[in-house]
N, C-alpha and C positions, 0 to 999 in steps of 0.2 A: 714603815713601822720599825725594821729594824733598826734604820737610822736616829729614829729618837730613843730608840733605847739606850745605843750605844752615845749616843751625849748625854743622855741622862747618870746613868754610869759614870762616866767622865765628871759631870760636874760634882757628882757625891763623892769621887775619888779628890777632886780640887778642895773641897769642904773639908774634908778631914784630914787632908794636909795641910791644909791653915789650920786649924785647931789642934792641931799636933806641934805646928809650930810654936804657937800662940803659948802655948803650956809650956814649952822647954824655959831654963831661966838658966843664967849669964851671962857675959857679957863678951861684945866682940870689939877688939881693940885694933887699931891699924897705926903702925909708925913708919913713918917717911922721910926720914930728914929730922927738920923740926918741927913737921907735921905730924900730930897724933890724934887719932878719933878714936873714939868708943861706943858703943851702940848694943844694945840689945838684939839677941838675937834674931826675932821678928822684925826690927828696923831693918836688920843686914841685910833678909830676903828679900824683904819686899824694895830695898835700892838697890840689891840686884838683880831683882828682874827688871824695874823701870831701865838701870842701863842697857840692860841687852836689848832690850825692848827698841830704846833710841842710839842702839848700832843697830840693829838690824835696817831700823827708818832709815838710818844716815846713807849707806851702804845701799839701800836700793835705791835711793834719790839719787846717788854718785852711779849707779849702774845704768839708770835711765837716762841721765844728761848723754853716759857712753854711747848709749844702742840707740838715741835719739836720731840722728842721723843715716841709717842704715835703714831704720822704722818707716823713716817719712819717705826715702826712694823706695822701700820696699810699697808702700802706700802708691807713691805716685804710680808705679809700675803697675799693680795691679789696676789703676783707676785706665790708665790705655787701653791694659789688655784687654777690660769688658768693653770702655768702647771700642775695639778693634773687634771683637766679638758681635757685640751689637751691630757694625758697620758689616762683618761677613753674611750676618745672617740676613740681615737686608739684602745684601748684595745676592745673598741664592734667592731669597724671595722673588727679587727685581728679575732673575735669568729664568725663573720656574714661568711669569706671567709676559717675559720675552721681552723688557723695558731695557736694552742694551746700551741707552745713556745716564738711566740709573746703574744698571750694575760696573758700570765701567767707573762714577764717581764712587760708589762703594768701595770697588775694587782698591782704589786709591787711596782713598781712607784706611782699609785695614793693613794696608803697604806701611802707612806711614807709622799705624799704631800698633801693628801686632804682624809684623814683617817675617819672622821666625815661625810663627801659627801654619803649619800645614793645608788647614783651611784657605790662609789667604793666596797661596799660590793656586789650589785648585778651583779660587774664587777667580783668580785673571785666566786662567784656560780657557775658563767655558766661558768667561766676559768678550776675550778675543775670540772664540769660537763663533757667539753670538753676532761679533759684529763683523765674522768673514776674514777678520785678521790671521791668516793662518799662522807667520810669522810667529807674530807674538803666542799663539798658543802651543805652539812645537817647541819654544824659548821655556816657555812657561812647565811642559811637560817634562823637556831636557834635565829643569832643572829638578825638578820633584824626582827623575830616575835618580840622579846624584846623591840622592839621601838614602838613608836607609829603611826610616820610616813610611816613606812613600813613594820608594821603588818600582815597587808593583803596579799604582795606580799612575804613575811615570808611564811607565812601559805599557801597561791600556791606552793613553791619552795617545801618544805614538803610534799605538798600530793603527788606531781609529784615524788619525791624520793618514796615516800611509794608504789606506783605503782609500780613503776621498781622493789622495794622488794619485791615485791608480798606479803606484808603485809595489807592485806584490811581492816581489822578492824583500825588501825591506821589511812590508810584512811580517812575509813569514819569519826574516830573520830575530824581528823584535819576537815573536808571538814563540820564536823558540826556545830563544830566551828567559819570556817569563815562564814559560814551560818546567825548564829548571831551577827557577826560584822556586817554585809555585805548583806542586804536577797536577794540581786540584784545581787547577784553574781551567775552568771551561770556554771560556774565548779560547785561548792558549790550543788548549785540544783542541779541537773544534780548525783553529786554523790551521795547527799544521795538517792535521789528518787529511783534510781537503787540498792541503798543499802537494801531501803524499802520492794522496790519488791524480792530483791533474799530472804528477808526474811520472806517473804509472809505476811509484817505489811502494809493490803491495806487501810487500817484507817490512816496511817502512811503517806502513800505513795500520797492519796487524797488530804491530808490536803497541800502538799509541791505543787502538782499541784495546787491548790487554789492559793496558794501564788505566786506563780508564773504566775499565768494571774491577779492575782491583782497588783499587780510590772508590767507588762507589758513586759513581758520576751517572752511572747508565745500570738499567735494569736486569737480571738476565733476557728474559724474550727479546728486546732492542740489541742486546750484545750476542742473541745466538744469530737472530738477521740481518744483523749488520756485518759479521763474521764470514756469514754464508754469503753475504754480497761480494766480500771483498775476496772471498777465497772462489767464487765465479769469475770473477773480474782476471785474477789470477790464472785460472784455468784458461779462459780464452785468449789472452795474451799467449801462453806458452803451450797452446795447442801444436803449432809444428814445431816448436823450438827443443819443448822438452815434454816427450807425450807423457812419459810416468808421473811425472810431476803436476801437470796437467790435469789427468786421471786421477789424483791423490785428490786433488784438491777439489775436483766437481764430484766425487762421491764424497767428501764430508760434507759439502756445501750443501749438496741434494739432502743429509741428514739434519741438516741445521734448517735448512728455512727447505720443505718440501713442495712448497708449493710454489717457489721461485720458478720462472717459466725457464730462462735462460739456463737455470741451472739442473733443471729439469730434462732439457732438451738434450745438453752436453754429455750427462751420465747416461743417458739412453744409448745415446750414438755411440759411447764407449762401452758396452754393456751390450750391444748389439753384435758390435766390431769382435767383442771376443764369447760370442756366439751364445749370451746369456740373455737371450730372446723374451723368456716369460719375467726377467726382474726389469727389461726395459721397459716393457707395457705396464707392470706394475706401478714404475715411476712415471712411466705417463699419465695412467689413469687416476692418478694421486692429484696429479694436478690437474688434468682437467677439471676433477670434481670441484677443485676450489675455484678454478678462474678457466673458459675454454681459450685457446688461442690456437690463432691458423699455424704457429711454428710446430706446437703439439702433434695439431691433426696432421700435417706433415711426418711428423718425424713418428708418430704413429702407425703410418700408413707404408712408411721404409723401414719399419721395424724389424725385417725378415729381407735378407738380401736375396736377389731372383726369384722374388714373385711377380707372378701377373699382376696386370690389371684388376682382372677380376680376383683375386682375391684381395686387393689392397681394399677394391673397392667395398669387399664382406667386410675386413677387417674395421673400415674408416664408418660404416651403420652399424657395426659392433659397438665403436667408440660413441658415436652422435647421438646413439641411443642413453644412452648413462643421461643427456643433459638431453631433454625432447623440448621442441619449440623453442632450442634455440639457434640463432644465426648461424653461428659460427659454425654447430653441427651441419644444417642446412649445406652451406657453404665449403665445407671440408667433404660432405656427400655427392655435391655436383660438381666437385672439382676431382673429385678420382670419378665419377660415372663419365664423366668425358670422356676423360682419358681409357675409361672402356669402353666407350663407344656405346654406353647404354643411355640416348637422349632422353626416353623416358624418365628415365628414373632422375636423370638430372632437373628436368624440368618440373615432374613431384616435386622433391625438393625446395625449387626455387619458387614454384607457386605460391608459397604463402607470404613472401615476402616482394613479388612484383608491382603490388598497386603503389607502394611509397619504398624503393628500390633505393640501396645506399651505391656506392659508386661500384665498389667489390659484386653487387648480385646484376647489376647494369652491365658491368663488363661478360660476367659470366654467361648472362642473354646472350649479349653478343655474339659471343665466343661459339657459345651452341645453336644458335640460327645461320651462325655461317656453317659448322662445322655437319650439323644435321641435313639442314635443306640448302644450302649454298646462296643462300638469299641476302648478298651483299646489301640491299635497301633496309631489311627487316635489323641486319647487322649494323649500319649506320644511323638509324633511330634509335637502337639502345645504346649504341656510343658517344650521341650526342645528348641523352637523359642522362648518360654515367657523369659527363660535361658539368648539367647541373644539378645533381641528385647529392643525397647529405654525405658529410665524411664519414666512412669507415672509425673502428677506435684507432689508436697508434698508440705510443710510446710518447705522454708528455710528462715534462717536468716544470713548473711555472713559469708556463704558457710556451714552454720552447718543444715544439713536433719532431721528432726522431724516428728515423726508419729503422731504426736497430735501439739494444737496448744498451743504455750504458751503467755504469756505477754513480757517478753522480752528474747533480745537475750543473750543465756549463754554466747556468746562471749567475746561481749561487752558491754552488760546490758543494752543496746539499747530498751528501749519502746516502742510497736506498730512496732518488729522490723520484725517478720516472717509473709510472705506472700506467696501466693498458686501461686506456679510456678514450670516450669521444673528444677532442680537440675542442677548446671552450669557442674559438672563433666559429664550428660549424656548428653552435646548437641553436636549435629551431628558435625561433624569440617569439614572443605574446604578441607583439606590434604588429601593424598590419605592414607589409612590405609597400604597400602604395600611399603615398604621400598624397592627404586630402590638399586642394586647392581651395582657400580662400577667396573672396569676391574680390578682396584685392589684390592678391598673387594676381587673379588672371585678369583685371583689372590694370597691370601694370604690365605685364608680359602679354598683353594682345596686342596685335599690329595695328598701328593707328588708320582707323575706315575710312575711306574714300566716298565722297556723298556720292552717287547715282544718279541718273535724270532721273527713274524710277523713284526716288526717298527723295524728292524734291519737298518743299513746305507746301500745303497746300493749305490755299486762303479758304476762313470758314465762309460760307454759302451765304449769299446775298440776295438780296429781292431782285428779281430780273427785271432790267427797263424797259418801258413801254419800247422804247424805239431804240435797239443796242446801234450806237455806233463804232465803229470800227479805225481805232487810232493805229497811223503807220509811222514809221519812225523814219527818218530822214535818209535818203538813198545815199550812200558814199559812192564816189569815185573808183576805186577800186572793189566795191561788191561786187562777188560772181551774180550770174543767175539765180533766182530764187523757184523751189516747186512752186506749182499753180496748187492750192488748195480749195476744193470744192466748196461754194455757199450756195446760196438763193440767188437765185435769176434778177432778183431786181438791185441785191448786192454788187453782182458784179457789174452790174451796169450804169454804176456808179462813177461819176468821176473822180479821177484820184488827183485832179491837179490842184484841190486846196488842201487838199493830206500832206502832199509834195510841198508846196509851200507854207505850211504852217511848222515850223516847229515844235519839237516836246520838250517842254520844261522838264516835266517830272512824269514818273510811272503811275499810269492808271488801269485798274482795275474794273473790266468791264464785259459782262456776260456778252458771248458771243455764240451765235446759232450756229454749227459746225457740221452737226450731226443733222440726217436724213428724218428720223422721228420726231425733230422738233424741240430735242434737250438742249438745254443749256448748257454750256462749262463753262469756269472760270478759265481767264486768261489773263497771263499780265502784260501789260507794254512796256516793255525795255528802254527807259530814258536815255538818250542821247544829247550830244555836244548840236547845238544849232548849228545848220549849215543853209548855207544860200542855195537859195531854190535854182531847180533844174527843171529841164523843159519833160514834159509830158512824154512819158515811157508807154510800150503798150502796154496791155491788161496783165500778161503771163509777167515782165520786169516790174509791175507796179504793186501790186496784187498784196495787200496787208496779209502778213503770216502770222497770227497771235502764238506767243509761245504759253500753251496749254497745259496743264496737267489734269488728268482725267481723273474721276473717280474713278475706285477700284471696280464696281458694279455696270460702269461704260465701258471701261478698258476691256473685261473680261467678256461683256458681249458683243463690241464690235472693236475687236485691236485694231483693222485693219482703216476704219473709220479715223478712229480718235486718237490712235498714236501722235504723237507730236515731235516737230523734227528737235536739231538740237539746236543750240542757242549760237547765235554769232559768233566767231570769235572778235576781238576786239585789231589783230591783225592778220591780215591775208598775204601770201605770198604772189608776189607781180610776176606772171607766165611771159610777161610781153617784154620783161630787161634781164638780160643775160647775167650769168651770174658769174662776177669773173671766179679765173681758176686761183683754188687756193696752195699758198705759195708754203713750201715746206721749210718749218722753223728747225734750224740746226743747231741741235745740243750742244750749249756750253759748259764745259768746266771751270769753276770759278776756280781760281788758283790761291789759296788760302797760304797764309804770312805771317811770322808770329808777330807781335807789335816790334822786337827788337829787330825785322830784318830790314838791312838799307833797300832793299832791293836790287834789280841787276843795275849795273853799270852799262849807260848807253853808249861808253865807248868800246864793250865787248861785245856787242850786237854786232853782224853783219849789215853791212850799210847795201841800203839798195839803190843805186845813182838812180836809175829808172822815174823811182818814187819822188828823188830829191829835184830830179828836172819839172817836174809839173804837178810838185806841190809847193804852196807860195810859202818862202820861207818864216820861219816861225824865229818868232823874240827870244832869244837867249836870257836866259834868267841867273842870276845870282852876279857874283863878280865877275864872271865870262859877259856877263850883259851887260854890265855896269862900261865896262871897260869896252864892247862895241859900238857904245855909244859914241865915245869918244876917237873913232877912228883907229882902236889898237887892235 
């Protein structure tokens, strides 16, 4: 609205400046030479503005022809840079979904068209990164430190290479670096701090925490406990080296994080040492309240130098009382009742914690059935349940078990990183510990069965013949003896000299009366090779033996009846030919050659005349033979 006012305005001021023109009267004359015009004064304006009008055209036509050239490369320039833009942003798309033969041709692309774009260098880092080139992404990083724009992100790219080469010193050196580019930089922190600590420079490592809650990186509560870590840390290092110093630093550390076990235990024991008995138990009982730990109940229990037993042991159900029903109190109670000799009370104690016994309350059985009743057996069964009963808590930090407490974790150099817990490898699991078996597991893993004469086939039941006869198989030459087996009187009184002479084709199946009550069983006859008859044997050498398999309901009431012997073998060993002795093979070593060796030379052998006398000489081979022939 204001805009059309203000042209409105404008045109009513142009209106009455032509009308004001328009009224004046005279005349305007111009002489040039022998050139002379004259005009009115309203002609003169209005051909004075037409010319300005077409200088002003002329002059930006003459202006644009100039910049014409600079226009079009500025054009062309920017038409790259968006597709070099376009080609990066692809190119992180391509690395976000992990396509490292897309991102590597992007990469190249925005090389070509937007070379200078900061993007495109941090686009070939992570292209090279992606496809394992480390080379190229440390070239790539090197050069992004060299700028100044991308310095910083340089010196990230590098340390994270240095890492992966497990190069720590280089590391740390980059990370101290961006440090002081950068103090706000939390990798930067982060790594040297943990650099500090593995190198036990806790002057080093303070000062970086300072800095780091002064920059607002970390919270106070994090910067009072991480403070009180590093100034325990400090204390135990320089416990014998420099005790004041020492002591300075485990009484601020116990005011910073009080419920630190380590640092808990330290001020005690110095606190004790200069005779200030009831502020030691104070800082014990601080922490117990928050977490119990056997180091506590320990140094609880020595709170007071030259006491007894029994009072360590009032003192330590003084303490276990604060925390009831739990372990560690338990455990801290029947570790001073031993020690006074009161097995009772240790055994109280340990009772409610016996039926599912972690390794600590298993040793401590132990300990007390030896020490009470002297019952080494009683003391070897809970030695070997301690064997395999759960773990105790300890000191872990991602998943790495310590028997002491440290400042950070060796893992990952994690600060304030191990805490008093169960070890994740001994917690109980839902699964059943026994591995169900399959039909086919044991299908595959059973031993392959051996048929039995018992699990023989047995042929289904046949109508019995009016008149069984009894087929014998062809006597061999070398057959031992056969048992006489009992039939009927008029059986065996049968001749067996057309049995003997007929041979068996083929096995037949044929009920035979064997049994005393008049049953029948099956039996089969064992086909054999035809042989040529042989002269009439007596009854006991002739005598057909079916070989039988009983049902289970004969077997079971007359074994001794119906058992059946076992089957022929197909060869027998001759008692009547000597068996020569066997002749012992002597081990050869085969003398292995590579393909290029000539082998020895027979002229470097020992010659044996002996051998050369009465063995018939041998043909000479090559040119030596060639030329024997000949007489030379």
């Amino acid at each position: 609205m204001f805009r059309i006012v203000i042209f409105l305005i404008l045109v009513g001021l142009a209106a009455a400046g032509s009308a004001w023109v328009a009224e004046q009267t005279g005349d305007v004359v111009l002489n040039w030479g022998p050139w002379r015009i004259a005009m009115t004064l309203p002609v003169f304006v209005l051909a004075l503005g037409l010319t300005i009008a077409a200088c002003v055209l002329v002059w930006n036509l003459f202006s644009a022809l100039l910049r014409a050239p600079g226009r079009i490369r500025k054009a062309h320039r920017a038409r790259r840079h968006q597709r070099g833009r376009h080609a990066i942003t692809h190119g992180l798309l391509a690395i976000g979904h992990g396509d490292s033969t897309a991102a590597r041709q992007h990469a190249d692309t925005a090389r070509r068209l937007a070379g200078d774009d900061p993007l495109t260098l941090l686009l070939h880092a992570q292209a090279a990164q992606l496809e394992g080139d480390r080379d190229g992404a440390r070239r790539a990083f090197r050069a992004m430190a060299e700028r100044h724009d991308t310095r910083l992100l340089g010196l990230r790219g590098l340390f994270i290479e240095a890492q992966r080469a497990d190069d720590a010193y280089a590391a740390v050196m980059i990370a101290d670096e961006a440090l002081k580019l950068a103090p706000n930089a939390t990798w930067a922190s982060h790594a040297v701090l943990g650099f500090r600590c593995a190198e036990a420079d806790w002057d080093g490592a303070l000062a970086i925490l300072d800095s780091n809650y002064t920059a607002g990186m970390i919270d106070k509560p994090t910067y009072r406990r991480q403070r009180g870590v590093l100034l325990t840390a400090r204390a135990l290092a320089l416990e014998t080296a420099d005790r004041d110093l020492s002591r300075t630093s485990a009484m601020e550390a116990v005011k910073l994080a009080p419920t630190l076990v380590p640092a808990a235990v330290l001020a005690a024991k110095f606190e004790s040492e200069a005779h200030q008995v009831r502020r030691a138990m104070k800082i014990i009982e601080a922490a117990w309240a928050a977490g119990p730990h056997p180091d506590l109940a320990d140094a609880y229990a020595h709170v007071r130098l030259g006491d007894s037993a029994t009072q360590r042991l009032a003192r330590v159900e003084n303490l276990a009382a604060r925390t009831p029903d739990h372990v560690e109190g338990a455990l801290a109670v029947a570790r001073a009742a031993i020690d006074a000799a009161e097995y009772g009370r240790a055994r109280a104690a340990l009772a409610p914690f016996t039926d599912d016994p972690t390794q600590r309350v298993a040793m401590l059985m132990a300990e007390l059935e030896r020490a009470e009743h002297g019952d080494a057996g009683k003391a070897r069964e809970w030695a070997l349940r301690a064997v395999r009963a759960r773990h105790d808590p300890a000191w872990t930090a991602d998943g790495y078990v310590s028997d002491r407490w440290q400042p950070i974790s060796p893992v990952t150099g994690r600060l304030d990183a191990f805490q008093w817990q169960t070890p994740v490898a001994s917690l109980p699991s839902e699964r059943s510990s026994v591995i169900e078996s399959s039909a086919f597991a044991e299908a595959v893993l059973a031993p392959p069965a051996r048929p039995a004469a018992a699990e023989a086939v047995i042929e289904p039941p046949r109508e019995p013949a009016s008149e069984p006869v009894v087929i014998t198989p062809a006597v061999q030459d070398n057959e031992p003896p056969r048992p006489v087996v009992a039939t009927e009187p008029e059986q065996a009184e049968q001749p067996v000299e057309e049995a003997v002479d007929k041979p068996v084709d083929k096995a037949v199946d044929i009920p035979v009366d064997t049994a005393e009550d008049g049953k029948l069983i099956e039996a089969t006859a064992v086909a054999v090779e035809p042989a040529p008859p042989l002269q009439a044997a007596g009854p006991a050498e002739t005598e057909a033996e079916p070989e039988t398999e009983a049902e289970p309901d004969a077997v079971a009431a007359k074994p001794a009846e119906t058992a059946a012997t076992a089957p022929t073998p197909l060869f027998r060993t001759r008692n009547d030919l000597a068996r020569p002795a066997e002749t012992p093979i002597q081990a050869i070593v085969p003398i292995m050659r590579p393909p290029d060796d000539p082998g020895v030379d027979d002229d470097d052998q020992p010659r044996d005349e002996f051998a050369e006398q009465i063995a018939p000489k041998a043909q000479a081979g090559g040119w030596r033979g060639f030329w024997s022939r000949f007489g030379g």
